[in-house]
N, C-alpha and C positions, 0 to 999 in steps of 0.2 A: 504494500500500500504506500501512497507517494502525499501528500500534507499537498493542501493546496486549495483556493473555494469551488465548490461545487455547485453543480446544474442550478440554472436560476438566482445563481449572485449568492449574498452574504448573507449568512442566517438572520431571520428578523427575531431573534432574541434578544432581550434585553439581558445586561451585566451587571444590573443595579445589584449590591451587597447585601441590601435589606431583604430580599427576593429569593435568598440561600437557604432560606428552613430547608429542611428533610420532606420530601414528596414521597407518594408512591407512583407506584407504577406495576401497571399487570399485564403482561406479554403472554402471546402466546408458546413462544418456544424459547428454549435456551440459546441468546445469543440477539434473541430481536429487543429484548429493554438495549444491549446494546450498540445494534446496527442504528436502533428510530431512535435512542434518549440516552446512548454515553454522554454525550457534551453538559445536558442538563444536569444528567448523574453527577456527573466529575464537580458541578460548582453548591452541589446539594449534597455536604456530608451525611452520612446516618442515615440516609434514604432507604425504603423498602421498594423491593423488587419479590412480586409474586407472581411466577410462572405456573401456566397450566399445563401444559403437555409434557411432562419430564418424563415419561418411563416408558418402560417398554418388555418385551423378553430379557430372562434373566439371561439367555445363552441367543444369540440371533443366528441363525441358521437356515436357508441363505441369507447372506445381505444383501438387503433392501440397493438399489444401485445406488443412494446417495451416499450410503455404507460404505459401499464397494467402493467407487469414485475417489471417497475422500483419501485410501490409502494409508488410512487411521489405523484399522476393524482388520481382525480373521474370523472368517464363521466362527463363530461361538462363543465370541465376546461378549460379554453384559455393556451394549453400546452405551447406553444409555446413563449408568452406571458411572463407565468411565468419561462423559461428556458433564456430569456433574461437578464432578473433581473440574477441569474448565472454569465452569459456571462458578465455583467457588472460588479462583482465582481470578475471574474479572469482574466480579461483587468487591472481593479485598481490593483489587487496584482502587479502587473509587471511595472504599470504604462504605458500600452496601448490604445490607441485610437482604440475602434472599431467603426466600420461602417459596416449596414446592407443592402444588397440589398431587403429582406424582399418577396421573394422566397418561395414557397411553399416547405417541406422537401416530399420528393422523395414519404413517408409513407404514406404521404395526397393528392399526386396528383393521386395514382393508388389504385389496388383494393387490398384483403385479400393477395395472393401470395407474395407481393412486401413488407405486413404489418410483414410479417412471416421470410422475409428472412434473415436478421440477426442470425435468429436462423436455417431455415432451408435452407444453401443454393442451394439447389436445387431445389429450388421453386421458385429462380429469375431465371432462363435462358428463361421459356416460356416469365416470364413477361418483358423480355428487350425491345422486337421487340414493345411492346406494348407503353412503354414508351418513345422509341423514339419520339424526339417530336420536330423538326429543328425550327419551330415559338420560342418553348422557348429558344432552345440555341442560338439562333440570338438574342431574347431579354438580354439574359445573358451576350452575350459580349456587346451589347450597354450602359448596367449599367454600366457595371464593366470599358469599358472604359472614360466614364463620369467621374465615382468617382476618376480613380486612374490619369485621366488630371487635378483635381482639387485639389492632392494631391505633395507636394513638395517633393517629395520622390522617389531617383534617380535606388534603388536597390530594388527589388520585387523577392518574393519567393512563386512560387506557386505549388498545387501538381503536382504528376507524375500522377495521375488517376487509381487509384487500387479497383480491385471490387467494390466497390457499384456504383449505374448508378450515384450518382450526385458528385463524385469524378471525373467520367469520363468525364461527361459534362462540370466540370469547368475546367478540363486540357486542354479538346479541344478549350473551351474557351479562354484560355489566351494562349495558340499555336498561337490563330491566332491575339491574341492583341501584342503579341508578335513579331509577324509579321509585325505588322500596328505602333508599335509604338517603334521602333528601337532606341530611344535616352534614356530610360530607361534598368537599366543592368536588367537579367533575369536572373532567379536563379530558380533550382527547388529543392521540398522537398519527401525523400520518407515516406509517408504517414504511421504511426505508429496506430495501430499493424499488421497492412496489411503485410507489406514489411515482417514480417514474416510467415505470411498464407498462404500466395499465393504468392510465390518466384517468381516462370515461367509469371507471371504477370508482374513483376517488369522489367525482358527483356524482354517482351514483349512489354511495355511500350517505355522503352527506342528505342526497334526499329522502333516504330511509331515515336517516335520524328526524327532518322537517316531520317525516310523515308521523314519529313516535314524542312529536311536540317538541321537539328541541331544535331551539338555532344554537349558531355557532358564534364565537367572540374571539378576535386574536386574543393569544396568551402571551404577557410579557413572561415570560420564566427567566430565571438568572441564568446563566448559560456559562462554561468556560472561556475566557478570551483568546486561549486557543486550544486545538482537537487533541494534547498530548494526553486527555486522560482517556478519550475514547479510542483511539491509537492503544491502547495499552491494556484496556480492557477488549478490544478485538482481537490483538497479540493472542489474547489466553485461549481463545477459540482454535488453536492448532490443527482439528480435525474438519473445523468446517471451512474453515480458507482457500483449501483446493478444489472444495466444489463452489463457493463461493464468486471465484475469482475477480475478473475486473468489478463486479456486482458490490464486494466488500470495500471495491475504494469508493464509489460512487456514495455506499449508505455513509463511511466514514468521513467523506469529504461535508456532506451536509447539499441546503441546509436542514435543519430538524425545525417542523413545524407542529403548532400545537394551536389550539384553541381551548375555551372554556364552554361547556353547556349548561344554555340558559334554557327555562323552563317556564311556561307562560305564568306558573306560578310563582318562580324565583326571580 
């Protein structure tokens, strides 16, 4: 990865100091709080970061192609396992608390199609209808709102939901905790390096939120004045960078965009 600004000019983050408390933040996979919100992480010490999709087979046999690809993994690896170990060294770089709801990743609940689709995306639209699955996104919002009632932490930042199904799933999920737990401010993030692939996604998204009563508001968030701590927490990602590739200078370089959701009532 090469330091330098990215697609669309200069992040529209603010650097004010008073703007530093500790946020959270809920991701779908290990590694997206840091592709879409290293920069804000790095100037928000003590911050929480709750991931939904952490787990998987104890032993993965075959790997999955992004498995395979990454050149990490031998069949029979606890992938999953050892990408956590990662995830806990670029929490530490930033000085973040994670927390795992420990969630099967999207790769391991479906078949070859869903395995492929990173690379082929046309090979996830048969498999969407298939992975629909309302038992687990009912279990998803009950974690997640356990964990984040147990967390003292007033402002939350979760994705918009861009292409992949368990982006999707956690935004509808926290729409509707969002809904249910109104004394918490709500913040959303757009999902890097998505918010570049699939633009018409990105309103598309937002018009799902109009249609669930919420507009949107830029967000000043205090931001890093430069990308050395998300640099450093992507660093730790070792196994995801090769299949990553230019894709992880692009989310690294920024910028990282955020709003607040307002509610006709708030």
């Amino acid at each position: 990865m090469t330091a330098g600004p990215g697609p669309g000019g200069a992040s529209p983050l603010s650097t004010g100091p008073a703007d530093a408390a500790p946020v959270g933040v809920v991701a779908p996979h290990m590694d997206d709080a840091a592709l879409s919100c290293g920069q804000m992480l790095s100037a928000h010490p003590a911050s929480h970061v709750v991931t939904v999709f952490t787990s998987g087979p104890k032993s993965v046999r075959p790997l999955p192609e992004w498995d395979r690809l990454s050149g990490s993994f031998q069949p029979g690896d606890d992938v999953m396992g050892l990408r956590q170990v990662e995830d806990d060294a670029a929490m530490a770089a930033v000085g973040a608390h994670a927390h795992r709801l420990d969630f099967w990743d999207e790769q391991y609940r479906a078949g070859r199609p869903v395995m492929l689709a990173r690379f082929r995306p046309g090979a996830v639209q048969a498999a969407q209808a298939k992975l629909a699955d309302p038992a687990l996104e009912a279990a998803v919002v009950e974690k997640l709102r356990a964990v984040l009632a147990d967390l003292d932490v007033q402002t939350w930042f979760v994705p918009l939901g861009l292409w992949h199904g368990d982006h999707k799933m956690t935004a509808r999920a926290c729409v509707r905790l969002a809904h249910d737990m109104p004394g918490r401010r709500w913040g959303i993030y757009e999902e890097l390096p998505y918010r570049w692939e699939v633009p018409e996604q990105v309103t598309a998204a937002k018009q799902r939120l109009a249609t669930n009563g919420f507009s949107l508001e830029p967000a000043p968030v205090a931001s890093s004045p430069d990308n050395a701590g998300k640099y450093a927490m992507l660093a730790c990602y070792r196994s995801q960078l090769p299949c990553l590739g230019e894709r992880a200078d692009i989310a690294a370089r920024g910028p990282e965009v955020f709003y607040f959701l307002k509610s006709p009532a708030g």
